[in-house]
N, C-alpha and C positions, 0 to 999 in steps of 0.2 A: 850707624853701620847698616848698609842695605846689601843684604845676603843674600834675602829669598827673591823668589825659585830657588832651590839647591835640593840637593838629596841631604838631608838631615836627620840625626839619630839623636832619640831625647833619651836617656839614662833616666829609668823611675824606680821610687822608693822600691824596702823590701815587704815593708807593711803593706796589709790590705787597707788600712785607715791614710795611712802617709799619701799610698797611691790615689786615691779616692780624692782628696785631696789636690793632689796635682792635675787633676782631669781637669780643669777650667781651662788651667796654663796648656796641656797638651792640644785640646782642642782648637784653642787661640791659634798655638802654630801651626797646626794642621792647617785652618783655614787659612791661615796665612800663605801658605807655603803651594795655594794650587798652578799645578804645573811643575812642583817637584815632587821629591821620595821622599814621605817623612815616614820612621822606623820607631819602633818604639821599642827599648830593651827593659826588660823585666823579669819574675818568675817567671817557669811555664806558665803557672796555674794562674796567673793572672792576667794571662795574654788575652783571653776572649772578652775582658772589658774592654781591654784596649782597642782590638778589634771592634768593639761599637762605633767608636769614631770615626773610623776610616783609615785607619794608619796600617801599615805592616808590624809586624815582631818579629823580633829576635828574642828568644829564650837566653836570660844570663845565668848559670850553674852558680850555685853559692859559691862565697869566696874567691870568683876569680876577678884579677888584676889585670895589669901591663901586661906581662906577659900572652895572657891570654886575646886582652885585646888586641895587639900587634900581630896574632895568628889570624885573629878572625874576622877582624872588623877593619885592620889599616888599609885605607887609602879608599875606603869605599862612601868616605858620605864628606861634604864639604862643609858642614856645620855638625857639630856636636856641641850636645849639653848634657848637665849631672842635674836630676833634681837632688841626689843624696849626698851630704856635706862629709863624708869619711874621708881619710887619706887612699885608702884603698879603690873607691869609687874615683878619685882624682887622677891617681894611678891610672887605672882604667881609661878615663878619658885620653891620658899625654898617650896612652898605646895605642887609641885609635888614629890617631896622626893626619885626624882632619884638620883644614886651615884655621877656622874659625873653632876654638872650645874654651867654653865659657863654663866657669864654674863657681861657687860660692867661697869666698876668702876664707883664708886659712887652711889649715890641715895641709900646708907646702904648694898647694893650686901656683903663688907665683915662683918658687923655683923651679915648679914643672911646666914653667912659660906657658898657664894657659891665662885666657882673658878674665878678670874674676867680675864679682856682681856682690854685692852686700843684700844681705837676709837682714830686714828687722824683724825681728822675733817680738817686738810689741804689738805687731799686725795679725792678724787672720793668718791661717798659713797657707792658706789659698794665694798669698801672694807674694809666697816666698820666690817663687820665679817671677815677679814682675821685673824687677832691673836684668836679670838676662834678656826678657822680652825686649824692654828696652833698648839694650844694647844693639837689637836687630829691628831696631824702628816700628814694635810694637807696642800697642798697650797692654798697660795691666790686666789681671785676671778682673774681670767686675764682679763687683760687692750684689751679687742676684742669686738667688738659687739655679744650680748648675741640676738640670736632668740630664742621664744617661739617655741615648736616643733607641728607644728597643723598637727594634723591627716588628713590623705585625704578629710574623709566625712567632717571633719569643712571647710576643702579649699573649695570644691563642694556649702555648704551652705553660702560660703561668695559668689561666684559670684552669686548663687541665688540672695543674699538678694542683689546684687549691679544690680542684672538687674530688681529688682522690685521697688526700690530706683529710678532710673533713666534712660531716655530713651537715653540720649547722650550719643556721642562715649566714652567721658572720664570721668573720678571722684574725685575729690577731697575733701577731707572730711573735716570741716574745728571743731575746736575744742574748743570753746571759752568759756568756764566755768572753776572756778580754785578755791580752796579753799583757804584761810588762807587771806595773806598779799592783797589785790587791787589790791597795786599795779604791781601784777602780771597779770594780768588782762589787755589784750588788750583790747582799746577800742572797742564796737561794732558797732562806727561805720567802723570805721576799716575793719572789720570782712565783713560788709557789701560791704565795695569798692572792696575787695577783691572779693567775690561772684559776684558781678554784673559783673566783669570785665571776670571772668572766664567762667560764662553764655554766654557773648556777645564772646567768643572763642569755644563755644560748647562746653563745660565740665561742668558738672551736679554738683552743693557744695553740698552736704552733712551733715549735722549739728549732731553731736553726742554731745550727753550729760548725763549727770547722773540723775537719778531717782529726782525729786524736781528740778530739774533746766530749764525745759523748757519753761520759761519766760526767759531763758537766748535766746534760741534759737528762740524766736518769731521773731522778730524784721529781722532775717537774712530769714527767710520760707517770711513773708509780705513785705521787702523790695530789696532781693537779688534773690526771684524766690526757694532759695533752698528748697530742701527735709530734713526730719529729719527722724532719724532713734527711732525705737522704743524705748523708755525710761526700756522697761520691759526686751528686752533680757537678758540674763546672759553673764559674761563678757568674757564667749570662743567666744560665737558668735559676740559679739561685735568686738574681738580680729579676729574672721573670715571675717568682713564685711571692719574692716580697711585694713586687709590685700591684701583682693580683688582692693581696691582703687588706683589710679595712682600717691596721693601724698597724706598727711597729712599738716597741719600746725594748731598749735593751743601754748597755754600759757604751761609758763612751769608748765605743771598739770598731773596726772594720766594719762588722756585719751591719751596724748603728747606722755609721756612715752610708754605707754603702743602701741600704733600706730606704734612707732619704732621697738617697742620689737616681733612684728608683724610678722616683714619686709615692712613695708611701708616707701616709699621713704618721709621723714618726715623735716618742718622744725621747730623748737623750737623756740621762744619768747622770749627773756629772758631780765628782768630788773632788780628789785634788790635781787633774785639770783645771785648766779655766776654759771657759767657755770662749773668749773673747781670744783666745791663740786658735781650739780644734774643736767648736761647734759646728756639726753638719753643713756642707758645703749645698746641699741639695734643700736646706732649710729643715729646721726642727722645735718644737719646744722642748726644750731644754732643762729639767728639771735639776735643783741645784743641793745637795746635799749641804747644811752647816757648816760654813767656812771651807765653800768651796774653792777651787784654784792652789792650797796650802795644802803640799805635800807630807806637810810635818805634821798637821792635824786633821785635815778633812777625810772625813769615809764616808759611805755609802750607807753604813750600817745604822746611823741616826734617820736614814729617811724613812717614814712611815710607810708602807703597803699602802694604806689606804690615799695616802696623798701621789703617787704612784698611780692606782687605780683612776683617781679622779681627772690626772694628766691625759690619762690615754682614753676616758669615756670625754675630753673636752677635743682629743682631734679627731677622734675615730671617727668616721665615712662610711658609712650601710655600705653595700652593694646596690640595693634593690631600687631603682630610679637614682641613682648619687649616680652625680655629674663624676669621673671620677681621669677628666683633663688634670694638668698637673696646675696647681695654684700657684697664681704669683708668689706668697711667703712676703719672707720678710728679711732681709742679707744678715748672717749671724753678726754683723755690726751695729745694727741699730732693732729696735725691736721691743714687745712685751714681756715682759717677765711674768712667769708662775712661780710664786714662793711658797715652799712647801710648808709656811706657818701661818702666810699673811694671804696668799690665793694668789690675785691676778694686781700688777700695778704698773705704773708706767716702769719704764727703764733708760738709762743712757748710761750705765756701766759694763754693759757685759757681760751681766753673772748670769742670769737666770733668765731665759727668751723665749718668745716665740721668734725664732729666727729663720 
């Protein structure tokens, strides 16, 4: 199928991590697509990543469908896609009433006559829209660390915000909120040994979190010393402020993701995720809790602080003469492993990487 040029509307996750995520695949069509419209629908509050890229937005209201598509969106773009697999988002697409909409199979996509695409879910999820691409004589998302492209003035406003944030020489941001499953969820106190430890090294923690979560981040500002970052920025500057930072580490969550996708030297958390489906698109080591990937048994809460600690003093980056270009990495497919009992070893399964 050869589509582009077109005005085109890409439908993205509701997650901050999902979307994150999808950026390889958006970009791909973006630059594909120069000399048409391509639109990106999403939250509001997650339209100014999108806006990194170069694309337009569209703000999608929770829970709207058909209905609402066919008010607002028919007849205005010649290609549409969903990256989100619900019947309701499917919906949505058959309302926009473009020629070309391609969607992921099931949840009714072909009695709503749109084009489908198969997701393996044994792959990265960075490449859950490869067979759409395909479908428009694209290639896949590539297996490389995906940076967000921040403009000068965001770089400038993040070290603002990190020399108002904190007076030490160094920063590490730490990132301990996560939606869905627990036990994804480092414990805080955790979070906290960590912080004290980095204080008592002179390096400033940092606590980011999302809007409604800052009872998450109490406990680490009253017991570890650290600073929190405002809950109200919007998520470029956010995306500006991790950037600026000397290291990340936080649950596999949005903020995780999104830290790496940055360029921050990042480590990921992982328990019953697998790493080898939603390791950092932007590259991370990967830290792997006890039977990780197994929802039924893995938590967070067998990983040692100190093995934690040692993750984030083996990527942290000084400021003070560090080169701090974004590093080639390593594609969360292939990569080293830090095992939180055994240290550093090769790897070719997935679990535990420097990715």
């Amino acid at each position: 199928m050869s589509a582009l040029p077109a005005r085109m509307l890409v439908d993205l996750p509701n997650w901050l991590g999902d979307l994150v995520h999808a950026l390889p695949a958006l970009a791909a069509l973006r630059a594909a697509n120069r000399g048409g419209e391509t639109a990106a629908l999403l939250p509001a509050a997650h339209a100014p990543l999108a806006r990194l890229l170069g694309v337009n937005t569209i703000a999608r209201p929770t829970g709207v469908g058909f209905a609402w598509a066919r008010r607002r969106l028919r007849h205005r773009f010649d290609v549409a896609l969903t990256a989100r697999h619900s019947t309701r988002a499917k919906l949505l697409l058959a309302g926009a009433g473009a020629p070309v909409r391609l969607a992921s199979r099931g949840r009714g996509a072909a009695a709503l006559g749109l084009a489908t695409f198969q997701v393996v879910r044994s792959r990265h999820q960075r490449h859950d829209l490869d067979q759409a691409l395909a479908r428009l004589g694209l290639q896949g998302a590539a297996a490389v660390p995906f940076r967000l492209p921040l403009p000068d003035h965001l770089r400038r406003q993040g070290l603002r915000q990190r020399a108002l944030l904190g007076e030490l020489a160094g920063m590490v941001a730490l990132l301990p909120a996560t939606c869905g499953l627990e036990g994804k969820r480092y414990p805080i106190g955790g979070f906290v040994a960590v912080g004290r430890a980095l204080q008592a090294a002179g390096i400033t923690p940092v606590v980011v979190v999302g809007p409604g979560e800052e009872a998450v981040a109490a406990p680490l500002v009253a017991e570890a010393g650290a600073h929190i970052a405002p809950t109200a920025w919007a998520l470029d500057e956010i995306a500006a402020l991790l950037a600026a930072c000397d290291a990340a580490v936080g649950n596999d969550s949005g903020l995780t993701h999104l830290a790496a996708a940055a360029g921050c030297p990042t480590v990921a958390l992982f328990g019953p995720t697998a790493p080898a489906r939603t390791a950092p698109v932007g590259g991370a080591l990967v830290l792997c809790a006890p039977g990780s990937g197994d929802p039924a048994t893995a938590g967070l809460d067998g990983l040692d602080p100190a093995a934690v600690l040692a993750a984030v003093r083996a990527v942290l980056v000084p400021r003070a003469g560090a080169d701090r270009r974004p590093r080639p990495g390593v594609a969360p497919e292939s990569g080293r492993r830090y095992d939180a009992w055994s240290g550093w070893a090769a790897s070719s399964t997935g679990r535990a990487r420097d990715s």
